[in-house]
N, C-alpha and C positions, 0 to 999 in steps of 0.2 A: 764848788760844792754848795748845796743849798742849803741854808738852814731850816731845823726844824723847829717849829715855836708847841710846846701842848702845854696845857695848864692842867692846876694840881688841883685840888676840890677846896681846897682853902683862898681860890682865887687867884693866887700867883700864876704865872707864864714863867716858866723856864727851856732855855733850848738843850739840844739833843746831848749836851756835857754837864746840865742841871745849874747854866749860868741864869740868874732869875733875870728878866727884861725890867728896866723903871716901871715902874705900877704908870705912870702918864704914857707910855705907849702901849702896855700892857690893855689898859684899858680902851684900845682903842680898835683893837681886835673883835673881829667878828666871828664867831666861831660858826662854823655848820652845824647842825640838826645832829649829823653824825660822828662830828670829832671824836677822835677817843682820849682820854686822859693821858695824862702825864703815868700814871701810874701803870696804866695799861700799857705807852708804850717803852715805857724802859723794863716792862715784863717780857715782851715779843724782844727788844732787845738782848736782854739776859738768855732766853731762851735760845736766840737766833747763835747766841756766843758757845752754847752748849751744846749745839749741836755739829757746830762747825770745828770743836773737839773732840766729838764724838766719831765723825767723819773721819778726821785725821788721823785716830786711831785704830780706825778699822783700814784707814789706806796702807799705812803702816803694816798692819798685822798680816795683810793682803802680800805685799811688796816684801817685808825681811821676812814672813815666816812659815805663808804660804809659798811664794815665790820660792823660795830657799829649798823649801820641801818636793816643789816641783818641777827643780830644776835637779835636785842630786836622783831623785825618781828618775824620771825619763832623759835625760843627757850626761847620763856621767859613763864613763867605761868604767866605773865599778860600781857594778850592782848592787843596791840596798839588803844587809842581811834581813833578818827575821828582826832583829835586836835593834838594827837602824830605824825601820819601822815602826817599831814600839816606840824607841825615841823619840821620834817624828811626829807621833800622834799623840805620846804625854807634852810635847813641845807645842803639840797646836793646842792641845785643852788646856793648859798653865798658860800662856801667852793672849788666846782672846780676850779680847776685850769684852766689858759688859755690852749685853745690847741695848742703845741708845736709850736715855733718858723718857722720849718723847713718843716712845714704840708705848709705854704706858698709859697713856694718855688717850680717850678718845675723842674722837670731833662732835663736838657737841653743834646745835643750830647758834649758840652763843657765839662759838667761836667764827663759824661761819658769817657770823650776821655781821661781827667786827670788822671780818676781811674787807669788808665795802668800805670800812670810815676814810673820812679825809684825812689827808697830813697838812694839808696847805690852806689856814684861813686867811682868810680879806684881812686889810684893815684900810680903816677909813682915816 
């Protein structure tokens, strides 16, 4: 696995678990034009963490509740009363999940512009 090295605006270098590098190697780092901070990237981190639960709880919701629902519908030899359906459909609106986090959010040309930065600076 590779590490990753971003600095914090107070100068420090710390890598991808916030272990700080010695300030004599630290200092020896050359950053890009377009690094992005420390702060930036354990934002896109956290972010990244939110959504990959967000995901899992819609696969979920997908798999026990839809699945569930749409297998006693069309494969069961006994057919869905009027009152199973109601259950079915207060089961699906109590059970969903919120929609994602991230569905809030819109793409700014910031965030865009970020997408380009490096992760991997020189050091001399």
């Amino acid at each position: 696995m590779v590490e990753r090295f971003v600095h914090i605006e107070d100068g420090r270098v710390v890598d991808e678990n916030s272990t700080a590098l010695p300030p004599e190697i630290a200092a020896r780092i050359i950053w890009p034009p377009n690094a992005s901070s420390a702060e930036d990237f354990f934002q896109a981190k956290a972010d990244r963490d939110r959504l990959q639960d967000d995901l899992a709880a819609w696969r979920t919701f997908r798999t026990d509740v839809l699945g569930d629902t749409h297998d006693r519908h069309d494969y069961s030899d006994d057919p869905m009363t009027k009152d199973d359906m109601r259950d079915a459909l207060d089961r699906i609106e109590t059970a969903r999940p919120e929609m994602p986090r991230t569905c809030e959010l819109a793409v700014t040309s910031e965030v865009q512009t970020k997408s380009g930065q490096q992760a991997f600076p020189t050091v001399n």
